[in-house]
C-alpha positions as CSV (number, residue, x, y, z in Angstrom):
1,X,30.9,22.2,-3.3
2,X,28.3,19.3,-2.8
3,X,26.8,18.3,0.2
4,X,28.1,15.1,1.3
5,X,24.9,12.7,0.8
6,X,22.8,11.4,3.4
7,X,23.0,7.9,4.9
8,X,19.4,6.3,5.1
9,X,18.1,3.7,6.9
10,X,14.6,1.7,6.0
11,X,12.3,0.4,8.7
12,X,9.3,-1.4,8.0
13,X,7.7,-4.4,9.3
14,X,5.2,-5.1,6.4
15,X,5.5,-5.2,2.4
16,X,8.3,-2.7,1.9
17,X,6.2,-0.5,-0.6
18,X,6.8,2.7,0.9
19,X,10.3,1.4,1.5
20,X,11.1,0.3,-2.1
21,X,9.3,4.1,-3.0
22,X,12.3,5.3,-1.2
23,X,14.8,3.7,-2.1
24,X,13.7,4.2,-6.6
25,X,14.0,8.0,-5.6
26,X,17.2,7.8,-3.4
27,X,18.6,5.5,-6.6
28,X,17.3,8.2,-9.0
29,X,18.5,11.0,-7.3
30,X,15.1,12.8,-6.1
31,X,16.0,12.4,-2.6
32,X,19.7,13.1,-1.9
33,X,20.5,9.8,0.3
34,X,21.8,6.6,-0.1
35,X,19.8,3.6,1.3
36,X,22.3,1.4,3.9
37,X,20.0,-0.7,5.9
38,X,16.8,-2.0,6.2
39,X,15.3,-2.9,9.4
40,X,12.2,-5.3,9.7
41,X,10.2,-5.9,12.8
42,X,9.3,-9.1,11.4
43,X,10.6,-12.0,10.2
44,X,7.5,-12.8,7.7
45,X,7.5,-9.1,6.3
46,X,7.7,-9.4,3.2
47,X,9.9,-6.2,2.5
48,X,13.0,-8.6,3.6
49,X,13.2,-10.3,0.3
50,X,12.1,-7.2,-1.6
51,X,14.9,-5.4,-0.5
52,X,17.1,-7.8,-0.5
53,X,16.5,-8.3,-4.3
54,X,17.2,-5.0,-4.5
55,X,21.3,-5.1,-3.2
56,X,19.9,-3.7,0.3
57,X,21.2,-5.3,3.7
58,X,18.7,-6.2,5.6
59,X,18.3,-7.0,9.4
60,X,15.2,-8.5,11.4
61,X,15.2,-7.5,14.9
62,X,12.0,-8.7,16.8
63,X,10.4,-6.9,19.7
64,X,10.2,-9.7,22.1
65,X,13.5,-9.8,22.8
66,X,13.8,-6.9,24.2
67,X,12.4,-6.7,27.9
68,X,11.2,-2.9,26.9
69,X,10.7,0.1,24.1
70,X,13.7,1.5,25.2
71,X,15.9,-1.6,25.0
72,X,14.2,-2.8,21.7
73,X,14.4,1.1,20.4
74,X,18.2,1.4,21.5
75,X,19.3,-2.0,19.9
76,X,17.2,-0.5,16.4
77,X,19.7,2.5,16.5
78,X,22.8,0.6,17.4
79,X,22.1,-1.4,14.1
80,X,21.4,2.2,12.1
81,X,24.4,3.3,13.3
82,X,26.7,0.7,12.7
83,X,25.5,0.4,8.9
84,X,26.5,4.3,8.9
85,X,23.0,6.3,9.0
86,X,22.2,9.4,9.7
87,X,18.4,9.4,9.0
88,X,15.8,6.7,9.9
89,X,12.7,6.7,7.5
90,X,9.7,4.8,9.4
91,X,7.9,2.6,6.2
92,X,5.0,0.9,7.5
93,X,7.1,0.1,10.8
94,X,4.9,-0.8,13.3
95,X,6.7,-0.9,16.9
96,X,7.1,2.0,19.3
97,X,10.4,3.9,19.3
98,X,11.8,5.5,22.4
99,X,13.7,8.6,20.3
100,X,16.8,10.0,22.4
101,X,18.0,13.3,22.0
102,X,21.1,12.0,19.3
103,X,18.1,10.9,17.3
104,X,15.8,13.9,17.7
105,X,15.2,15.1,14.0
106,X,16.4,12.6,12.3
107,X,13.3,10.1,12.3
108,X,10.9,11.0,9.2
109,X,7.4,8.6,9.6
110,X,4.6,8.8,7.1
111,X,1.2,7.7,8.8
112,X,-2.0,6.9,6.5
113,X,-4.0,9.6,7.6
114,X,-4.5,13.3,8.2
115,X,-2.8,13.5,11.5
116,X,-3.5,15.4,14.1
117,X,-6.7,13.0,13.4
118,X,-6.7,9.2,13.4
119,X,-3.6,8.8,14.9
120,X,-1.7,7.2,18.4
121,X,-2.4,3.7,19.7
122,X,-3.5,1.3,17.4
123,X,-4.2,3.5,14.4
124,X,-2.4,2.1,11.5
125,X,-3.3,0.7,8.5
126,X,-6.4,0.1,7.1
127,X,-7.7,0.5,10.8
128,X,-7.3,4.3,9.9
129,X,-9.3,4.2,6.9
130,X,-12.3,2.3,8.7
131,X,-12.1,4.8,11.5
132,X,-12.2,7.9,8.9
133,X,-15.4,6.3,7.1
134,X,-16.9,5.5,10.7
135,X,-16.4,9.0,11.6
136,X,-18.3,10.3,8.5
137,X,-15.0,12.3,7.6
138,X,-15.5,14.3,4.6
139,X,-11.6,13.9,3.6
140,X,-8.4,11.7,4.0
141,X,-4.9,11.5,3.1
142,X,-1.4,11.3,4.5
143,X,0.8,12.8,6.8
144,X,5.2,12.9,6.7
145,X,6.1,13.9,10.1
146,X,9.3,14.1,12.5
147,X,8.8,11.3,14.9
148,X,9.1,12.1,19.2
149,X,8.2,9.9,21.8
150,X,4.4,10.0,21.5
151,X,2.3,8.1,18.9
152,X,1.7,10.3,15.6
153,X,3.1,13.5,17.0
154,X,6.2,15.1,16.1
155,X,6.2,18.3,13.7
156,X,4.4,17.6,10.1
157,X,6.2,18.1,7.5
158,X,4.0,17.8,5.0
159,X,0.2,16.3,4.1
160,X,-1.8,15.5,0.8
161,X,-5.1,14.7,1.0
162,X,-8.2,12.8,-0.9
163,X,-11.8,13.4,-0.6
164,X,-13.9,10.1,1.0
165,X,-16.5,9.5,-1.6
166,X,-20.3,8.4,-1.2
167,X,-20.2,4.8,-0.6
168,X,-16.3,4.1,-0.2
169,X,-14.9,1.1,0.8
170,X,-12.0,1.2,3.9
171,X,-9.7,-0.9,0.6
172,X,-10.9,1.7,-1.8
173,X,-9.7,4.6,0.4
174,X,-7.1,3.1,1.3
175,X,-6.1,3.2,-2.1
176,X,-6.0,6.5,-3.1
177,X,-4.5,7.5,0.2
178,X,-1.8,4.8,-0.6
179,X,-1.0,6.8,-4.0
180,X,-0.7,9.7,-2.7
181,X,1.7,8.4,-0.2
182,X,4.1,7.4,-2.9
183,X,4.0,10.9,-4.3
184,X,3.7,12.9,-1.1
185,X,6.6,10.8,1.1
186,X,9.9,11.4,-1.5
187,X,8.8,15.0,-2.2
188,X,8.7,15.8,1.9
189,X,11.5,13.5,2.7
190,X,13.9,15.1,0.4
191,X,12.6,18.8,1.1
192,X,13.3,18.1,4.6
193,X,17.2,16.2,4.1
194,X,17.7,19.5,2.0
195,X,16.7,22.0,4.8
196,X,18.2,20.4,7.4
197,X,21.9,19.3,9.2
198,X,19.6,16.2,10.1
């Protein structure tokens, strides 16, 4: 007998590529989940309308409207759950999440580096990549990891990495850390959905 399917929801507050990534492996069956909501953070991201285009629902909930993390994070799940998810993947979403015990395990992020490295507070985006050259690193990648209540924390799941070559650029790292997150996120989150009653 089949596993009843996963119910996933997208949050993102920027482009939507890791999002729409997602949801062509959800549609194609590499991850075994059905997309029911995305979430922006924004109302100029510009995932809204590429989701959108896509048949996805799509709801903007802003930050300052919310007197704190846990308000803002609570009213996030309240819209999850009433669009039926089960599982929260975190695409480029860029707000703090208070995670409550219902949610524990069921909140996959990807961050743009090799975590436990370059991560917490204000590491995101290409800010990573110009604090991996600064550093001199020798190596970069990406990391899939279960989200907690600390910045870039919770159990990895998985990494890929890319070597920082002589003379690199924070956009041309950026990049090839950028491909591999398209490969690297599907292959983790659906390993993960698999092993788990997440």
């Amino acid at each position: 007998m089949m596993e009843p399917m996963k119910r996933l929801a997208l949050f993102f507050s920027g482009t939507g590529g890791n999002a729409l990534n997602l949801l062509a492996a959800c549609r194609s069956g590499r991850i075994p989940a059905q997309v029911v909501l995305g979430l922006a953070s924004s109302a100029k991201a510009g995932g809204i309308a590429r989701l959108e285009a896509e048949g996805i629902p799509v709801r903007v909930l802003l930050r300052p409207a919310h007197p704190d993390d846990a308000s803002y994070s609570q009213a996030c799940y309240a819209l999850a759950e009433a669009a039926g998810a089960d599982c929260i993947a975190l695409c480029g979403w860029l707000k703090q999440l208070a995670v409550p015990p219902r949610w524990e395990g069921r909140i996959v992020n990807i961050h743009p580096g090799l975590l436990p490295d370059f991560g917490g507070p204000g590491m995101w985006g290409m800010h990573v990549h110009r604090a991996v050259l600064a550093a001199g690193a020798a190596e970069s990648g990406c990391t899939v990891h279960l989200v907690d209540n600390l910045y870039d924390h919770g159990r990895v799941l998985a990494q890929a990495r890319v070597p920082v070559r002589p003379g690199d650029t924070p956009e041309e790292l950026q990049k090839r850390v950028y491909a591999q997150e398209m490969r690297l996120y599907p292959l983790a989150l659906a390993e993960y959905l698999q092993s788990t009653d997440a």
